[in-house]
C-alpha positions as CSV (number, residue, x, y, z in Angstrom):
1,X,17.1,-27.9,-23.1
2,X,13.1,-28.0,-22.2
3,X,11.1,-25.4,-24.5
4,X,8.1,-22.7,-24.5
5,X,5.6,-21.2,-25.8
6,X,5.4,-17.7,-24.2
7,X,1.7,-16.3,-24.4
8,X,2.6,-12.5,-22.4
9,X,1.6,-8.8,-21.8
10,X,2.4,-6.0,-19.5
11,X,5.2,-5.9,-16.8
12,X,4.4,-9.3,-15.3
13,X,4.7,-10.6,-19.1
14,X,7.8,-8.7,-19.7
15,X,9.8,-9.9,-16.3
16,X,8.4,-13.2,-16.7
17,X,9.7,-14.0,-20.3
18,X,12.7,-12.6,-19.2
19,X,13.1,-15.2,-16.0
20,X,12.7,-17.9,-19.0
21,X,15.6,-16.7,-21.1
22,X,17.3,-16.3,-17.9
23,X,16.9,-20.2,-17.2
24,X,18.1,-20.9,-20.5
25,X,14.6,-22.2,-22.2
26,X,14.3,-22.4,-25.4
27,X,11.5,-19.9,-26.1
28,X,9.6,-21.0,-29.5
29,X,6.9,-18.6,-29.9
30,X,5.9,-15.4,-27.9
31,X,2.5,-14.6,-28.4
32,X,1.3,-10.8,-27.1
33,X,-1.0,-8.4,-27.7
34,X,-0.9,-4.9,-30.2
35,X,-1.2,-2.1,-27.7
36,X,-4.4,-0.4,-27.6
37,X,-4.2,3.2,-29.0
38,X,-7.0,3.8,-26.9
39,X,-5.0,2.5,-23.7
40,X,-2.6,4.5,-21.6
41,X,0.4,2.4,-22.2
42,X,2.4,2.8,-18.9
43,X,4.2,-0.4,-18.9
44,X,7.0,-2.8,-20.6
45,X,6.4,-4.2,-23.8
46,X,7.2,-7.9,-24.2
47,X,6.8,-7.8,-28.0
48,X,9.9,-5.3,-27.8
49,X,11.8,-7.3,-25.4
50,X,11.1,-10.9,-27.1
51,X,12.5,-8.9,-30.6
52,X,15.2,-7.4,-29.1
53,X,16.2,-11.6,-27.8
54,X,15.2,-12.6,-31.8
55,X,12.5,-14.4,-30.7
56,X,9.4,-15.2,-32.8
57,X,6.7,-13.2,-32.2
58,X,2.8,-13.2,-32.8
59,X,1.0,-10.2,-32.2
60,X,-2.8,-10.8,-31.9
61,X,-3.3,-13.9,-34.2
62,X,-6.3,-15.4,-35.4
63,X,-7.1,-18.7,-34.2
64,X,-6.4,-20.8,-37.1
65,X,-3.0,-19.1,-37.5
66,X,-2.5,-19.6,-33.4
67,X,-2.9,-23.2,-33.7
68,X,-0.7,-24.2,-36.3
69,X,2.2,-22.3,-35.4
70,X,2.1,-23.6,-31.6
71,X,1.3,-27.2,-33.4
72,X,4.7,-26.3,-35.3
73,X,6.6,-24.8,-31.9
74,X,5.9,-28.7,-30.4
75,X,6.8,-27.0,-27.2
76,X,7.8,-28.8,-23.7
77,X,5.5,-26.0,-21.8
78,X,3.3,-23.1,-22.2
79,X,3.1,-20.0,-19.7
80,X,0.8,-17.6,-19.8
81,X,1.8,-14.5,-17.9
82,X,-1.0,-11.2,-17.9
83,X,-2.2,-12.5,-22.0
84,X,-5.2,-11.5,-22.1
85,X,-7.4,-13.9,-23.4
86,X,-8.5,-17.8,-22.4
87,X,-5.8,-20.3,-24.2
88,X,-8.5,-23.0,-25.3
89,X,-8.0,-26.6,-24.5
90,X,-6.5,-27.3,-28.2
91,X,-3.4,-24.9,-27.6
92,X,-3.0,-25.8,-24.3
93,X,-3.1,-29.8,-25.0
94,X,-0.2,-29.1,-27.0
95,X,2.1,-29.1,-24.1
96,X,4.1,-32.0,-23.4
97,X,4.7,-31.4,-20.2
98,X,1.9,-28.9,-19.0
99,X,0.5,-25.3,-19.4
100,X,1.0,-22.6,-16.4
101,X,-0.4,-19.4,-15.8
102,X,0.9,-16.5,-13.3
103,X,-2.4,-14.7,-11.7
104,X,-2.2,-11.4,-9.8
105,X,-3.8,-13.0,-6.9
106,X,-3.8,-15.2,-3.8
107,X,-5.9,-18.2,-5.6
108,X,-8.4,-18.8,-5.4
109,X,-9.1,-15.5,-4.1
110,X,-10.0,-12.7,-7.0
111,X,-10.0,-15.3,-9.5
112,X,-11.1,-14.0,-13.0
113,X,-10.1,-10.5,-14.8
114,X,-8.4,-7.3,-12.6
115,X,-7.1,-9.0,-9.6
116,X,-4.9,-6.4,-8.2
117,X,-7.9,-3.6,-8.8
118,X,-10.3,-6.1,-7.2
119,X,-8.6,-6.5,-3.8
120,X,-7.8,-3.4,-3.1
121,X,-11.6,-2.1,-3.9
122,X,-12.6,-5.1,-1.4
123,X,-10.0,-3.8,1.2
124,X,-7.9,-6.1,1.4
125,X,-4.5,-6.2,3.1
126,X,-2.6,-8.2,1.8
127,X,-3.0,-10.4,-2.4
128,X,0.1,-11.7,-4.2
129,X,0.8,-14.0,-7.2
130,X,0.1,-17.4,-7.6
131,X,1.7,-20.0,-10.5
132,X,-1.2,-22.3,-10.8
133,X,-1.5,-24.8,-14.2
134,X,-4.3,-23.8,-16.8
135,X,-7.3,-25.9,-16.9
136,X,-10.6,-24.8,-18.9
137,X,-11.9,-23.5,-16.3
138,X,-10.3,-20.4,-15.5
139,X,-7.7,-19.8,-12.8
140,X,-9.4,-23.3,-11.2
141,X,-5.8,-25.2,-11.8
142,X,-4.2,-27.2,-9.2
143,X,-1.1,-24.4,-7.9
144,X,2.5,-24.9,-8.2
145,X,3.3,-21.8,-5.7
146,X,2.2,-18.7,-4.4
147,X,3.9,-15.5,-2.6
148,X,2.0,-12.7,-0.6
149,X,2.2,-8.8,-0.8
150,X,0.6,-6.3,1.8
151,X,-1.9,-4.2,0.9
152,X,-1.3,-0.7,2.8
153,X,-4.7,1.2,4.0
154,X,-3.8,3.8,1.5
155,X,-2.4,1.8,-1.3
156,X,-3.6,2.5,-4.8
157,X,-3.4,-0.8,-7.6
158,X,-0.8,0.7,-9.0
159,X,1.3,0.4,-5.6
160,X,0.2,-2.9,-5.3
161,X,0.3,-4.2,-8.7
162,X,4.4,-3.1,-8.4
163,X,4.8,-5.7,-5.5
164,X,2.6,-8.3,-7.4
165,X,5.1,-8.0,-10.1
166,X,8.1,-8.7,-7.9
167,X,6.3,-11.7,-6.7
168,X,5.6,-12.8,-9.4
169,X,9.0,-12.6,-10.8
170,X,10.4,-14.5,-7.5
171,X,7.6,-17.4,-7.7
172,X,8.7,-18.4,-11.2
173,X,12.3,-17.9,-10.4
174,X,11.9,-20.6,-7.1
175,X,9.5,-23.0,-9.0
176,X,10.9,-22.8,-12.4
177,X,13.7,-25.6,-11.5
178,X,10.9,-27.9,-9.8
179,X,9.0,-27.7,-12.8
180,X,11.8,-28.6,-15.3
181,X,13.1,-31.6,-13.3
182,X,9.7,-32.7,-12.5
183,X,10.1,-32.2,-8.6
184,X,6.8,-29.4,-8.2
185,X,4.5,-30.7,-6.0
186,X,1.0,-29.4,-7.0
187,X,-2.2,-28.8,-4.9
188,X,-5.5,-28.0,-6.1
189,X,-7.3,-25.1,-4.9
190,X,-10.6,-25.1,-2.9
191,X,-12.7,-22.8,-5.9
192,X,-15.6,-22.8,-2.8
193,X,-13.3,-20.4,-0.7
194,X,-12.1,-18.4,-3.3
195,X,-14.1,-15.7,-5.1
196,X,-14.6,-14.5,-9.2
197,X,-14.7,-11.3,-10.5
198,X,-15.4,-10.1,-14.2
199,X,-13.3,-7.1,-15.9
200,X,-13.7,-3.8,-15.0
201,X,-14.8,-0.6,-17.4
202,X,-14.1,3.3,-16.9
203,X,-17.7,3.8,-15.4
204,X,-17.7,1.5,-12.8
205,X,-15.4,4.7,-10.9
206,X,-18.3,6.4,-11.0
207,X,-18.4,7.0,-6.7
208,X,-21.4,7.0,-4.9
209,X,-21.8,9.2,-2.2
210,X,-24.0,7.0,-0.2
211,X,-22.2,4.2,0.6
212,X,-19.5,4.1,3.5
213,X,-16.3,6.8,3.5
214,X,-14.1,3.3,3.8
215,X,-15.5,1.9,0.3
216,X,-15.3,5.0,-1.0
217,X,-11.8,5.1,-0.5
218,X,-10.9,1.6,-1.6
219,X,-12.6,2.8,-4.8
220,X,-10.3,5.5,-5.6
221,X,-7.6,3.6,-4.4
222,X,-8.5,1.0,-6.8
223,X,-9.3,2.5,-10.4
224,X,-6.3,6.0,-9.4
225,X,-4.2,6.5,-12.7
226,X,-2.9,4.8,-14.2
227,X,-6.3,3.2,-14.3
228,X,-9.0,5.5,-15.2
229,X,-10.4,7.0,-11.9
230,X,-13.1,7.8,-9.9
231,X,-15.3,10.3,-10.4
232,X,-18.2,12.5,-9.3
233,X,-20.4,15.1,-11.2
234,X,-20.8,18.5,-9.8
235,X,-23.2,20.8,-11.4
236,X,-22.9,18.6,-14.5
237,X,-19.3,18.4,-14.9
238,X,-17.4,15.2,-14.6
239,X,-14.9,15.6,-11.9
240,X,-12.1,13.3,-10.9
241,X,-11.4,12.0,-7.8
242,X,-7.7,10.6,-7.7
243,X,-7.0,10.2,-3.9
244,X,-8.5,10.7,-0.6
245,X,-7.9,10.2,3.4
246,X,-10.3,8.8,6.0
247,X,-10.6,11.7,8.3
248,X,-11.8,9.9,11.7
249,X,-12.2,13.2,13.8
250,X,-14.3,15.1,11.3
251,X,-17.9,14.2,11.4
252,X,-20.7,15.0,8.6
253,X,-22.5,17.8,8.1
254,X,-26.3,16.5,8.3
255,X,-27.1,17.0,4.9
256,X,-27.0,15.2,1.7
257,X,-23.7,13.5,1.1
258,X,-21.0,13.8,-0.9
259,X,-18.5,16.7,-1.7
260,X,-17.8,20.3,-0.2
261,X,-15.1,22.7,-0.4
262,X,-13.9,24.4,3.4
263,X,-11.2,27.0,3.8
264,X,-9.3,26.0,0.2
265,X,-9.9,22.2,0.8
266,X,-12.2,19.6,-0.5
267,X,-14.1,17.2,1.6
268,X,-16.6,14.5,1.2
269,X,-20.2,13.8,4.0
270,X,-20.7,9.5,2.6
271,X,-23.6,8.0,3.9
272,X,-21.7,6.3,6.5
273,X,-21.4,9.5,8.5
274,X,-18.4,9.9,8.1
275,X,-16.0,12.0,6.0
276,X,-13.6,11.9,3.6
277,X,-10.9,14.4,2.9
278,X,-10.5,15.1,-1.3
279,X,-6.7,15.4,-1.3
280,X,-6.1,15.5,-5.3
281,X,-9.3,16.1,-8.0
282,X,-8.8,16.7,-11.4
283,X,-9.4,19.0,-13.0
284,X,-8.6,21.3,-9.7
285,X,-11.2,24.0,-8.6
């Protein structure tokens, strides 16, 4: 029986550990993160699943700690699915037969932090998941496989993030047996193609009025709850934008852009001409 150590957060995390019992590896170690009072928490917790199996669990641990109990684990493998933070090259040389990571992208597209988030604020139509092997650099490793979602023109990340989870659940289900018997053929990825983005705060939803009714609308798309949201301030008041609609026959005012109530509804002049139509704001008018 080939073993792991499980570093995991989130609903990727919590599917993924569960496609390892599933498999029969011997899980050594699951590593994962305390929940941030401070985050909405609006997905699985893989410390609750990996306790309910009796596995043994780390939450959080200081480095020192970290490397002597992985050292102890002597583990055949080490995934890394949605943790968090970098696995230095000390814990990951401490697989015998190599370290893997599942990224919420298309590699090397939207490599780095917020994939999902990324590519739908970029508009684009389709991302996916992709199990690639964990180098220092990050999300640079050679690929073991990948599987593609679509992007809808009105998907938010939370839409798309779903899918992403189902693919990655599928790609370590197919690969998983290649990678145990030693059959998965690896390919390295072209970084010059791809692209890298850093993380994401609450103020970058802030939406600016001047820039095209299209980016606008990827924007809300891409930070809508369960992520923070977009926002605009009217006479000094935050105000939450949390979806819109590309409205093609109306055409802008002339003035200033951005937002305007007509007849009960809200509406949006961006400095593309066109206009947007403010389907749900919070808090409401």
């Amino acid at each position: 029986m080939s073993s792991a150590v499980a570093f995991a957060y989130h609903d990727v995390g919590a599917r993924c550990l569960q496609v390892l019992l599933d498999q029969r590896i011997d899980v050594r170690l699951v590593v994962t993160h305390r929940d941030d009072p401070a985050e909405r928490i609006w997905f699985a917790s893989v410390e609750q699943l990996a306790r309910a199996r009796g596995l043994e669990v780390l939450l959080d641990p200081p480095a020192d700690e970290l490397g002597r109990r992985v050292r102890a684990a002597a583990p055949d493998f080490i995934f890394s699915f949605y943790y968090r933070r970098m696995l230095p090259p000390a814990i990951l040389a401490r697989a015998a037969r190599g370290a893997y990571n599942m990224h919420g992208s298309l590699l090397p597209r939207h490599r780095g932090r917020a994939p999902v988030n990324w590519a739908v604020l970029l508009g684009d139509t389709e991302t996916g998941a992709t199990l690639h092997e964990m180098v220092d650099k990050p999300d640079a490793g050679r690929i073991v496989d990948q599987q593609a979602v679509p992007i809808g023109p009105d998907d938010t990340a939370l839409d798309v993030f779903r899918r992403v989870t189902d693919a990655a659940e599928a790609v370590l289900r197919r690969s998983l047996p290649r990678l145990l018997d030693g059959t998965a053929q690896l390919r390295a990825q072209d970084l010059g193609r791809g692209s890298y983005h850093g993380g994401r705060r609450p103020e970058d939803g802030r939406i600016d009025w001047s820039r095209s009714a299209a980016e606008i609308h990827n924007l809300v798309r891409a930070v809508a709850p369960p992520y923070p949201g977009a926002f605009t301030e009217e006479r000094g008041r935050r105000r939450r934008v949390l979806r819109t609609r590309l409205e093609p026959a109306r055409r802008a005012r002339g003035g200033p852009p951005g937002p305007y109530r007509e007849g009960g509804a809200w509406f949006a002049d961006c400095g593309d001409g066109r206009v947007l139509a403010l389907l749900e704001v919070d808090p409401p008018a």
